[in-house]
C-alpha atoms as one frame of an Amber mdcrd trajectory, in Angstrom:
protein
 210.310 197.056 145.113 211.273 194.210 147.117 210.206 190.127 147.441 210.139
 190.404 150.984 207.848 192.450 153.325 210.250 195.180 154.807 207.366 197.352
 155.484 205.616 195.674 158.145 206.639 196.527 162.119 206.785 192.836 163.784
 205.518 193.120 167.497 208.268 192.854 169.741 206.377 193.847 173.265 205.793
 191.070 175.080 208.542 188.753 173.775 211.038 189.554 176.337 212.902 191.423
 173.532 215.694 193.382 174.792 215.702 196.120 172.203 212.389 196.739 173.282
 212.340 196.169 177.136 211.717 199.492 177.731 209.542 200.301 175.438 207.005
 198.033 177.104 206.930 200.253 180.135 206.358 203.274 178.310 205.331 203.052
 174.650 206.230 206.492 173.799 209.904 205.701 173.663 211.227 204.034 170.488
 213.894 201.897 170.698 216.605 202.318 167.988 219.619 200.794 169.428 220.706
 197.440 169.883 222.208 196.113 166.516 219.116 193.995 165.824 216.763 194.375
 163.347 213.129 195.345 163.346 211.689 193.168 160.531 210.453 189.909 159.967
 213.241 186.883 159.342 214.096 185.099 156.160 210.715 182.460 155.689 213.278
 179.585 154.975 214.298 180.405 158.957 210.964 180.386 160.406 210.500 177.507
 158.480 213.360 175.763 159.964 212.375 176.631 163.744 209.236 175.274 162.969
 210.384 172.178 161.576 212.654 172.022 164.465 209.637 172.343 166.764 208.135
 169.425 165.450 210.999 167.059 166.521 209.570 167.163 169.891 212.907 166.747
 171.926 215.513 169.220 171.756 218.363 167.483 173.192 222.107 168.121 172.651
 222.896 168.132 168.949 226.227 168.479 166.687 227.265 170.640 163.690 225.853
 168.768 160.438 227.629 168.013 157.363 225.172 170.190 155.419 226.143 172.857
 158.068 229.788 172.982 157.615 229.158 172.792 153.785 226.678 175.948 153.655
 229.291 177.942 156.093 231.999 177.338 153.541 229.678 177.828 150.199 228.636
 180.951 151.697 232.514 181.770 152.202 233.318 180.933 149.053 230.507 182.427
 147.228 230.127 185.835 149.153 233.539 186.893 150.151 236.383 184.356 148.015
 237.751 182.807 151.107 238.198 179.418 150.688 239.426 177.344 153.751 239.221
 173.813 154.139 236.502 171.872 156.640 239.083 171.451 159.817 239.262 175.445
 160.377 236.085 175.978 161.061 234.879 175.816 164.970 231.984 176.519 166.093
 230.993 178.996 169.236 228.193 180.815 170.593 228.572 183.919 169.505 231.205
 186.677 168.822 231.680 188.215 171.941 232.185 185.190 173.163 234.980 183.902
 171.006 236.819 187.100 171.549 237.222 186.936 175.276 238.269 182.604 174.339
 240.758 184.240 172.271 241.958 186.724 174.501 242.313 183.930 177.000 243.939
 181.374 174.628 246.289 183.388 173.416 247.634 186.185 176.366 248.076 185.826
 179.985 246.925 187.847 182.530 248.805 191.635 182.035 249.448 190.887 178.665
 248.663 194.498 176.496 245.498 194.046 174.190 244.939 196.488 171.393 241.736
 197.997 170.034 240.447 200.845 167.187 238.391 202.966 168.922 235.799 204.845
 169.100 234.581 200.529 169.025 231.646 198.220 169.963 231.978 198.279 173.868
 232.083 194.827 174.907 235.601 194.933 173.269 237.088 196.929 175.978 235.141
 195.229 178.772 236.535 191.985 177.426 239.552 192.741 177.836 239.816 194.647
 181.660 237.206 192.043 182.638 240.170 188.936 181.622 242.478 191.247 183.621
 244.679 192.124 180.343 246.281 195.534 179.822 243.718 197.681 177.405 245.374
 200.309 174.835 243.492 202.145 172.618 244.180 203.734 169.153 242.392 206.354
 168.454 240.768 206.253 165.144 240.954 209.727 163.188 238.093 210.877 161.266
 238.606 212.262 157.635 236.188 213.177 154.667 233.164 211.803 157.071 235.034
 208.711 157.212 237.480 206.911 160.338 240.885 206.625 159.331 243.719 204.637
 161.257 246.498 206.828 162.055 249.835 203.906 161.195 252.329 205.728 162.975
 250.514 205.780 165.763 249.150 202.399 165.469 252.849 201.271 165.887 254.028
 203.444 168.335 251.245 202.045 170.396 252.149 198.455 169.429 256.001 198.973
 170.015 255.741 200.888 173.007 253.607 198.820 174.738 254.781 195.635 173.714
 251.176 194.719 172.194 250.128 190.714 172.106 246.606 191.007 170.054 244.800
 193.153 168.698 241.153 192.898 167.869 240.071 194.611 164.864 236.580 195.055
 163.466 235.757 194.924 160.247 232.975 196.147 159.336 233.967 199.094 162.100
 231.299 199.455 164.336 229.893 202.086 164.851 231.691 203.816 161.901 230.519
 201.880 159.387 233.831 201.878 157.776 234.617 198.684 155.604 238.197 198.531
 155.215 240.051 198.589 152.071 242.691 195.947 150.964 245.152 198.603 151.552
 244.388 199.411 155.357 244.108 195.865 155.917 247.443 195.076 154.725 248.942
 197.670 156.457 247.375 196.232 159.718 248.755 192.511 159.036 252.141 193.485
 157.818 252.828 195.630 161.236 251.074 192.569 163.489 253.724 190.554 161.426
 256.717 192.649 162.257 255.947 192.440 165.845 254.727 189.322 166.384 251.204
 190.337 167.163 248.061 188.060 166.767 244.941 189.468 164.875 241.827 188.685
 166.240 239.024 189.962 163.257 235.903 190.497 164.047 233.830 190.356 160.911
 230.678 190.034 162.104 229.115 192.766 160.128 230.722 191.187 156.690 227.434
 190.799 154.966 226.206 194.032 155.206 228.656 196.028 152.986 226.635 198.905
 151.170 226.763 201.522 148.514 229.016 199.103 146.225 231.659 198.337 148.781
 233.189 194.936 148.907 234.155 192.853 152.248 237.774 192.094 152.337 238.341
 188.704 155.118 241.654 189.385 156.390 242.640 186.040 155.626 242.017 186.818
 151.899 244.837 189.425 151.296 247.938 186.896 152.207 248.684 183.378 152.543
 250.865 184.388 155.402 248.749 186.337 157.675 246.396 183.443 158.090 249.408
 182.083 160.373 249.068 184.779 163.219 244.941 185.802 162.175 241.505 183.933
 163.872 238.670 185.093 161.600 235.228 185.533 163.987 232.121 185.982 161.948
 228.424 185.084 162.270 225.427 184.421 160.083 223.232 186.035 163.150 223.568
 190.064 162.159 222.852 189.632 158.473 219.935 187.189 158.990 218.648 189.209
 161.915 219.247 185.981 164.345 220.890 186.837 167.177 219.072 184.826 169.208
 219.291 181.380 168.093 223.369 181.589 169.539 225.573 180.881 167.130 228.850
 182.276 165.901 232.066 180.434 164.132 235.784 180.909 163.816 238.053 180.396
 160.891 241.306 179.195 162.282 243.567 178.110 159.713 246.928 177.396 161.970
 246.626 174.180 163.459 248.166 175.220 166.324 245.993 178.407 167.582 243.091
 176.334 166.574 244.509 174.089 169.007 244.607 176.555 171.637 241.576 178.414
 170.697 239.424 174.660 171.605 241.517 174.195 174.779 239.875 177.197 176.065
 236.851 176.457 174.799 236.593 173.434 176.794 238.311 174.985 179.949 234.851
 177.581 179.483 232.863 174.634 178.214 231.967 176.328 175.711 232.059 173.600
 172.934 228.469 173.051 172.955 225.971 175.420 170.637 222.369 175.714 170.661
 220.581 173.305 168.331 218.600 176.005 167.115 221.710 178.366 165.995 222.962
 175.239 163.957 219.889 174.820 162.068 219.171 178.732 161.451 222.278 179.204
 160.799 221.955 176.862 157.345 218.783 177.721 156.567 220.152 181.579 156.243
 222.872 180.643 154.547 221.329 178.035 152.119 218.188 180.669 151.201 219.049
 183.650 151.971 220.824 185.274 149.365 217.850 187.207 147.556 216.571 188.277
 151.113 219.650 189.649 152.110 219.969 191.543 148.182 216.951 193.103 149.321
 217.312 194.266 152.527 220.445 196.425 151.577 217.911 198.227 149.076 215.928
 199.196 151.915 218.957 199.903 154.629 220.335 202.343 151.664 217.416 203.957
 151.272 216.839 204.369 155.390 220.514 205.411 155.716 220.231 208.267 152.723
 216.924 209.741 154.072 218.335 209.942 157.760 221.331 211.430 155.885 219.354
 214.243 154.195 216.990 214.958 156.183 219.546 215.476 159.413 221.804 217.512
 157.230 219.573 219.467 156.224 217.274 220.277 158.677 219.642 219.819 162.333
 223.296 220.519 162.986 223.629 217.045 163.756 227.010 215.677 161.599 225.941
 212.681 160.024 228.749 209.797 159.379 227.533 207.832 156.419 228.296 203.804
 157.144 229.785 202.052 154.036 228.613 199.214 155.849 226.113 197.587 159.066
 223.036 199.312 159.650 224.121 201.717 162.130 225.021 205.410 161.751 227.479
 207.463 164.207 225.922 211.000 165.235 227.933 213.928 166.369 225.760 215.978
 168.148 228.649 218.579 169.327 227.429 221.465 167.840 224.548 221.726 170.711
 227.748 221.723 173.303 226.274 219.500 175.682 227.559 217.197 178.424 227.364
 213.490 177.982 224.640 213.251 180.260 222.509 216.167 179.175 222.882 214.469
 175.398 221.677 211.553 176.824 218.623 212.925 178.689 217.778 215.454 175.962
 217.496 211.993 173.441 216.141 209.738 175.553 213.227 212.229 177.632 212.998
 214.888 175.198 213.027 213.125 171.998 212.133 209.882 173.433 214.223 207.750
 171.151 216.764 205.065 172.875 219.448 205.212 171.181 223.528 204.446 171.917
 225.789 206.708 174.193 228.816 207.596 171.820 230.389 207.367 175.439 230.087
 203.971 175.586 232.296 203.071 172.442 234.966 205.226 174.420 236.292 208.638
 175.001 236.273 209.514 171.566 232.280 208.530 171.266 231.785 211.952 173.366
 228.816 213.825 172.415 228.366 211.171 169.622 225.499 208.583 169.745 224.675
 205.711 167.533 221.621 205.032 165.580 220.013 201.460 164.568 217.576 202.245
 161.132 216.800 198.463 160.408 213.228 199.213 160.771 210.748 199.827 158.336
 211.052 203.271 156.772 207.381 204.306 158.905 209.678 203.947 162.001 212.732
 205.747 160.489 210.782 208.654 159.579 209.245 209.211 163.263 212.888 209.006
 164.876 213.908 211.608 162.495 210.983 213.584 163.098 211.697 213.443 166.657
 215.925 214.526 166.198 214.755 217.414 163.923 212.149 218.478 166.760 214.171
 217.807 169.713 217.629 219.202 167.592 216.531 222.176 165.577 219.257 223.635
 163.159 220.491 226.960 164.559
């Protein structure tokens, strides 16, 4: 039992939801996707938008002291990282911070490394600022993704790597790394002079009694070559207010990392992301307690009842609300998989393609929804996927 109302489907037609775009021109499909989340935000936010409303001019605005202060209590408070008020800049979102940081810190050619199978805009990032993309494969083990370290440096060595952007959380894995992995990663980015780019973004939504590691937690030293890129907008479920941060804690890639943020002019945030943004992170703490009850109990059910009753191989996430799906035991293409889901089943839900090669015959699945909504989707798989 929760203080919060987890049960109840908001309406999302009509709002020009993306999630849901295509569910408004035909209702049969459900949408189960896009890493947003299909329940009602934390009151203290609505409460904030509406009190924002009321201003009646919604001009250009800066990042409050109270703002700043929440950021680093929540820090501080959730994860031990303590950093002081001048590393902290604010950005739109994520995505965007990584392509300012691939941009900042490489030129044109340069060789860019990512984990995958990986959340796509990673690799389009980095072909789309012209940079040289090399992949390490991850390797799964015990239901879990693993990082292969001889490989890992090969890769870096060989191909005379500049950054590399790890996430953490993994998405779509659901992996949260341990201390060890992580400081495995640093100590070979600090051997050959490679900047860490750490996409955190998911850092909230550790499960099943795993703990969040920042990167910049495990050694003084690594927070000379890391940028930490985080977000209150997954956990709190608002994306769409636009607003991200980085924790830069060498003065001089700070330095850099705001050049090219002006050169994008992209110094300015939304007024709205600012104010959600505290109000999530000053109230949200019991809302976000109990939403993990209820993604825990989605994530075991879709676990059971797809073991049990499809030959679909289930990766359980120690983290984020997402779950990979290997659906290679029905031997179909990519695109047949894709059809079979999407017009048989009539659930939308990630090509495994899409994350990269490795994502074949894989797809991802979204269960932040009320458990009503999980249960269909299941029902649908366990129709559509029968076990043999």
């Amino acid at each position: 039992m929760t203080d919060y109302n987890f049960t109840r489907l908001p309406n999302r037609l009509g709002h020009h939801t993306y999630k849901w775009q295509e569910t408004e021109k035909n209702r049969e499909l459900i949408p189960a996707w896009i890493a947003d989340m299909d329940f009602e935000v934390l009151p203290e936010v609505r409460e904030a938008v509406l009190a924002y409303a009321e201003q009646l001019v919604y001009g250009y605005t800066y990042a409050s002291d109270g703002l700043y202060q929440s950021v680093i209590d929540w820090e501080r408070t959730e994860h031990g990282y303590e950093f002081p008020k001048d590393a902290l800049v604010f950005i739109e979102g994520v995505v965007p911070a990584i392509s300012t940081a691939i941009q900042a810190y490489t030129e044109e050619g340069d060789s860019v490394l990512i984990n995958t199978p990986v959340y796509p805009p990673f690799a389009r990032t980095i072909k789309l600022n012209k940079r040289k993309l090399i992949t390490n494969s991850l390797v799964e083990r015990n239901a879990l993704f693993e990082i292969d370290f001889e490989q890992l440096e090969k890769e870096i060595v060989e191909n005379d790597v500049k950054l590399y952007v790890l996430c953490n959380p993994h998405n779509p894995g659901g992996r949260v790394w341990d201390k060890e992995t992580l400081e495995k990663i640093g100590r070979l980015c600090q051997k050959y002079d490679v900047l860490l780019v750490s996409d955190e973004i998911h850092q909230d939504l550790t499960l099943f009694g795993h703990q969040h590691i920042s990167f910049n937690t495990i050694a003084p030293e690594f927070k000379e070559f890391t940028i930490i890129l985080t977000s209150a907008t997954k956990t709190f479920n608002i994306a769409g207010t636009k607003n991200s941060y980085a924790i830069i804690e060498n003065a001089k890639l700070k330095k850099g990392f705001q050049r090219q943020q002006l050169v994008n002019n992209q110094h300015e945030i939304s007024g709205l992301g600012f104010i959600a943004t505290e109000a999530a992170y000053r109230n949200g703490k019991p809302w976000l307690r109990d939403l993990k009850i209820i993604l825990e109990e989605n994530i075991n059910y879709v676990v059971t009842v797809l073991e049990e009753k499809t030959d679909i191989k289930v990766m359980k996430p120690q983290g984020t609300y997402l779950i990979w799906l290997d659906f290679s035991a029905y031997g179909l293409s990519d695109d047949d998989l894709y059809h079979k889901i999407h017009d048989e089943a009539k659930i939308i839900l990630n090509q495994g393609v899409d994350f990269g090669k490795e994502g074949s015959q894989h797809a991802r699945l979204n269960i932040a929804a009320p458990k009503s909504l999980v249960e269909q989707i299941c029902h649908r798989l366990i129709t559509t996927f029968p076990k043999k």
